[in-house]
C-alpha positions in Angstrom: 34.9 18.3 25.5 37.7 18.2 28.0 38.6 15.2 30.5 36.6 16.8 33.3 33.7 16.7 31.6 33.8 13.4 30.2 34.7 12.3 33.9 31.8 13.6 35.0 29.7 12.2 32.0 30.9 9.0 33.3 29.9 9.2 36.6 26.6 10.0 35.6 26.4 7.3 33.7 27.3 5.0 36.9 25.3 6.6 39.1 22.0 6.5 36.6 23.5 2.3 36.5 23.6 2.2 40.0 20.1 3.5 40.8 18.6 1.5 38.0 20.1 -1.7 40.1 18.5 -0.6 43.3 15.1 0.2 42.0 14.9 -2.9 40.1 16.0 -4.9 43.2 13.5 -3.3 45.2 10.8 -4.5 42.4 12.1 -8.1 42.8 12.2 -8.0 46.9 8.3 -6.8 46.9 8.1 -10.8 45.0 10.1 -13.1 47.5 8.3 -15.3 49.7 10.6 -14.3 52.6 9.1 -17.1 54.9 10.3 -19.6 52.8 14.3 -18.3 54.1 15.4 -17.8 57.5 15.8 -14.7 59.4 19.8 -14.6 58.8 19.3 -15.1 55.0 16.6 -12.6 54.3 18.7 -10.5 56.4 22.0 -10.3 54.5 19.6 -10.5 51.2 17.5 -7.2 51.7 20.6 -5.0 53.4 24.1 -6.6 52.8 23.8 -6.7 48.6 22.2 -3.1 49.2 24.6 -1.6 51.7 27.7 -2.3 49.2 25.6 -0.8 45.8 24.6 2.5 48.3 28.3 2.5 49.7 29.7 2.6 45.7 26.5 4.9 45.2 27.8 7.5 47.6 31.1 7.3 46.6 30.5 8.3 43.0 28.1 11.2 44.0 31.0 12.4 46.2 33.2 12.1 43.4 31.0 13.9 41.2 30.2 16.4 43.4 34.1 17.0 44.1 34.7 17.2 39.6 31.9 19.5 39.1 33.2 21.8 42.7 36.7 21.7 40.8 35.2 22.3 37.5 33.9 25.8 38.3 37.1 26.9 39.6 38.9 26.4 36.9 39.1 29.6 34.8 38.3 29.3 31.1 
């Protein structure tokens, strides 16, 4: 196994992490009693802790995307 593909192993791996985060955040936001919190805290708690795991998400599938791009240019 070269580095390229161990690279993109890893990323994988993060990305699988990542969306295992959101979903189970999503499972846990059905269960708040948002009227308990204000409208700026259940604000930054449904998008801001989001934004930054979809942010480093995107990033990765780019990154992945741009390994396994370079990957199949590379003659054998």
């Amino acid at each position: 196994m070269n580095i390229v593909d161990m690279t993109i192993q890893e990323l994988e791996r993060r990305c699988s992490h990542l969306e295992m985060i959101l979903a189970r955040r999503d499972m846990y936001a059905e269960m708040i009693d948002w009227s308990a919190m204000t409208l700026q805290e259940r604000e930054w708690d449904r998008w801001e802790y989001s934004f930054e795991i979809y942010t480093e998400l995107w990033e990765l599938e780019n990154r992945l995307e741009t390994l396994v791009e370079r990957e199949s240019w590379i003659p054998l």
